[in-house]
Structure formats: C-alpha cells, structure tokens
Steps between C-alpha positions, in 0.01 A plus 500: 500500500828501673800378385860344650824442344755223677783374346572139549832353518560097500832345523462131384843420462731682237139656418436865578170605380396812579140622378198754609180346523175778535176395596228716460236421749141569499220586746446359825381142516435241711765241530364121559683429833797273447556223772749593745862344489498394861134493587544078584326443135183562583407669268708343225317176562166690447638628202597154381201328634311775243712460189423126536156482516452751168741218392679677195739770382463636174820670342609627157796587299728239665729313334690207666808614396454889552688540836427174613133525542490086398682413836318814669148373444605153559577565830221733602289213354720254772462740764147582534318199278355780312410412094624794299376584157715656260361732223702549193853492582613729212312766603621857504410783770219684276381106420496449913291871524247409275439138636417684827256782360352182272417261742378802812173298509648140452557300751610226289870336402534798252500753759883545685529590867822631447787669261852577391542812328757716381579775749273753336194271494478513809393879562272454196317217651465671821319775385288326268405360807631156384647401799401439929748592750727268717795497686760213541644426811806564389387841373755737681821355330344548136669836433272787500572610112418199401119403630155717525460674836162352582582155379368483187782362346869438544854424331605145434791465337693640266739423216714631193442475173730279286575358198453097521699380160510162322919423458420201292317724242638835593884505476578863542321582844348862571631664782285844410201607402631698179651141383193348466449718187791298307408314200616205671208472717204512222194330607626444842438724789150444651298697772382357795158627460243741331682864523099600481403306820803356641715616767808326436459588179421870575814476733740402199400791278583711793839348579611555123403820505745600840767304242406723175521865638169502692437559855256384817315786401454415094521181382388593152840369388424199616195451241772692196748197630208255422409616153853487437519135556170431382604713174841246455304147575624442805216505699355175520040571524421199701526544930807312564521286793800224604349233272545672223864659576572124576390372154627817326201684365569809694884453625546812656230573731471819719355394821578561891796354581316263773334332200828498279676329786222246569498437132866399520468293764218282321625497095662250368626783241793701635355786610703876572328751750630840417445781727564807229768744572273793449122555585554313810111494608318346837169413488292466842166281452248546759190282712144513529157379598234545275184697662316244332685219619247188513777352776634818689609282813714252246581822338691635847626161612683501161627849572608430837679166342666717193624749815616290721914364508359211359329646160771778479768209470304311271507815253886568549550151427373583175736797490261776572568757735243447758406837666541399857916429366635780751287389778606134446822592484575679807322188641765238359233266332586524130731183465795669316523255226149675353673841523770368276335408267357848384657659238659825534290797392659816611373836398171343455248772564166499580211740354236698739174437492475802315744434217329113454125610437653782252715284317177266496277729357755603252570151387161362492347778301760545213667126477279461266549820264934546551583064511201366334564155622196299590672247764265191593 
C-alpha cells in the first residue's frame, strides 16, 4: 500500500486554506477508459447513446439543498433526457454503504449506481470491493491527495463545518464550540446526522474535539465534549436539518457551512452561519460507482457531468468547494461573484485519511457508552 502526502493551497479571495489531503491507494486495477477531451466526441456520444438506452440513474443520499444537488440533477436531467431516481435523500455515508452491499443482486429502483461519501468511505468501499473503477475526463486536474489512484473513487467537494443559528429564537449567537454548553442554549443545538453512521455527524464530534484539547490524532475529546452537552440538555436527540432550525426545534444546528449558507438563503427565519473561531475543520466528500451498478453507463455520464466546468459550478454555486477550484481558477471560469460569496474559513484544516477512519472507529464504537445519546 503506498502512500502520498500533498498539501493543497486555494486562494478564493480573502480565503487561504491550506490543508493535507492523504490517499491511501490500493492494488492495481483496471481503470474503465474515460473518453478523451479532444477525441471529436466520439466516444462521448457512445457513452451517451449507452446511458440512454439503460434509461435511468439511480442515486442516494442527495438532498436538493445539500450543495445544490436540486439544480445539479435538474440539469443533468436537461442535458442528457436521462430520468434519475433518487433514494432517500437523508441518507448518511454508512446508510449509502449498506444500500450498495443490500441490493448487489438487485437490479431494481432500490439498488444505486452511484454515491457520496465522506472522505473515509471511500477507501472502505473500495476494498470491500463496493465500488468499479473509472476515470473522468477531467481526471488530471483532481488533485492527487484527494482521489484513488486507479479510479475507484475521487474528491468532490469540500466544506467547513458551522454553526447555522436561528436569531429570531436565539438572541445571544455562538461564535465557539465551548459556548454552546451555556444554559442559554438548552434544548437547542442539533446534529446533522447519526454520530453512529453519519459522516457529517462523525465530522462534528471531530471538529469539537480539535476545539476541546484534542488533536487529528485523538478525537476522544470530541466524544467527552458531547457528553458534556448531552449531560447539560443542550443537545437536542432528533437529526436536525434546515426545516427544523427554521421553525425552531433545533436552533442551533452544526452542519457544513455549504448547507448553513443554503439554509439562509431559503428561510424565511433569520438565519446566522457561524464559522467557529476554534476547531476550524474541512471535510472532503468523495464519488463513486457502485460495482453493482444496474446503470454503469448513466452511472459515468453522471460522473463525467459532476466533473466537468459545468457540474463543478453548479456545486460552488451552492457554496461547496468543488475539487477541480484550482484548476478552474487558473483557467478564469469561476464568475467572481460565486467566489464572493464564500465565507472566510482560514486555518481550516483538513484530516488524513488516516486520522478520519481512526477518529471513525473511535466515535462509532464508544458514542454510545461516553454520550449515550440515541439521535434519530
């Protein structure tokens, strides 16, 4: 198994965000061949010709407003004519890995040809031999930290986690994770998720544990941190979503700032997005094609859609980071107006490969035994 270590630096603006992203990559596989960028479209048309007469895509775990993915599927839909069935929107990573391993010998609606997972699903997957290898077009300007060598999968997007805050019910906002133990804020700071199966959710108990005195390499604070606010009634045990931030049933909810932001946009509440001063944390989400996908040519036309300027745009118009930023950048085609919309979220840092599937395990196995907080 080898291993590489690149540090990634994007300027967006007043933004500096400087992270290392390590990809551990596996064995040697066999790569689906992408079609080439100049090859006259040949083979894209062959591609598309394919994906149209299997007729359907199958995804999971997409929520309209969750980087855009409304306007993004909308427009793949326009493009191609292509119906695309959505499985359970609210789904979290371990949810999206179990509908695959489910459904290996369904060909049926309940089966998806593709997922987005949190950054250390994506390993996982691979070598549970839950995924098939392919490679965009646009493959060589997804950094190499941040995708599987032999294509089976690859880096989205990526975001900060925030706290999205109801003004109208919350009149003192957080601006730190340690305030969100204050008396003032009983019954109202909800997760974004299942800490048991959930990758954002995961994510947050690892951001308050870089805020509480732990590290990349223990996040065990971040479950103490938890208990603590479990222990005082603050945490809220229902999955919190913008709905219910909007009518007040969990006010403060943690949640990647691309989801905050959207949120905003959309309430009629007045909504606050606070990027904490501490515990600054980037999350990377990642791509891939089931190896039982019942549609595996939709399943690449959709990946070469999500990769090209066009898909990458329609996430950073939902204020994700879209991996292909840098190259897009040097290239002049993000329209500046996008860029200034992000929020600024320097010092962010973002976790190895490594550091995520420890502070996984850690968190799955003893959320359970040091918060006690059964969060459906």
């Amino acid at each position: 198994m080898s291993i590489s270590l690149k540090k990634i630096l994007l300027n967006v603006g007043t933004i500096a965000v400087v992270g290392s992203l390590l990809a551990a990559c596996g064995g040697a596989g066999n790569p689906t061949k992408a079609p080439e960028a100049n090859s006259g479209g040949s083979e894209m048309d062959a591609m598309v010709a394919a994906a149209k007469e299997e007729g359907q895509l199958t995804v999971i775990a997409l929520p309209h407003d969750w980087c855009n993915y409304g306007a993004v599927i909308e427009g793949f839909k326009a493009k191609y004519g292509i119906t695309v069935n959505e499985l359970n929107p609210d789904a979290g990573s371990a949810d999206e890995i179990e509908a695959i391993k489910a459904n290996k010998d369904n060909k049926g609606p309940q089966a998806p040809d593709v997922i987005d997972v949190g950054f250390s699903f994506g390993e996982s997957a691979k070598a549970e031999g839950l995924l098939q290898p392919y490679k965009v077009s646009t493959w060589d300007s997804i950094p190499a930290d941040a995708k599987d060598a032999d294509g089976y999968w690859y880096g989205d997007y990526y975001g900060v986690l925030a706290f999205m805050v109801n003004t109208d019910v919350i009149k003192e906002v957080p601006q730190d994770w340690a305030d969100l133990l204050k008396p003032d804020y009983e019954s109202a700071v909800g997760l974004s998720g299942d800490p048991r199966t959930s990758n954002q959710a995961i994510q947050s108990v690892f951001a308050a544990a870089l805020a509480n005195g732990g590290s990349l390499d223990n996040a065990q604070a971040g479950l103490d941190f938890f208990a603590q606010l479990n222990g005082a009634g603050n945490l809220v045990p229902t999955i919190s979503n913008n709905g219910l931030v909007e009518r007040g049933e969990t006010p403060i909810r943690i949640t990647w700032d691309y989801n905050a932001l959207a949120g905003r946009d959309a309430a009629a509440a007045a909504i606050e997005v606070v990027i904490p001063k501490s515990g600054r944390f980037a999350g990377v989400y990642v791509q891939g094609i089931s190896a039982y996908a019942p549609h595996p040519n939709a399943a690449k036309l959709w990946m070469e859609y999500l990769y090209s300027d066009e898909g990458q745009l329609g996430w950073l118009s939902g204020y994700c980071h879209p991996i292909r930023e840098a190259d897009m950048r040097t290239r002049n085609v993000i329209p500046a107006d996008m860029l200034a919309k992000l929020p600024d979220v320097t010092g962010a840092v973002f976790p190895t490969a490594k550091q995520l599937a420890d502070a996984k395990a850690l968190i799955t196995e003893n959320w359970d035994a040091v918060v006690g907080a059964d969060i459906k």
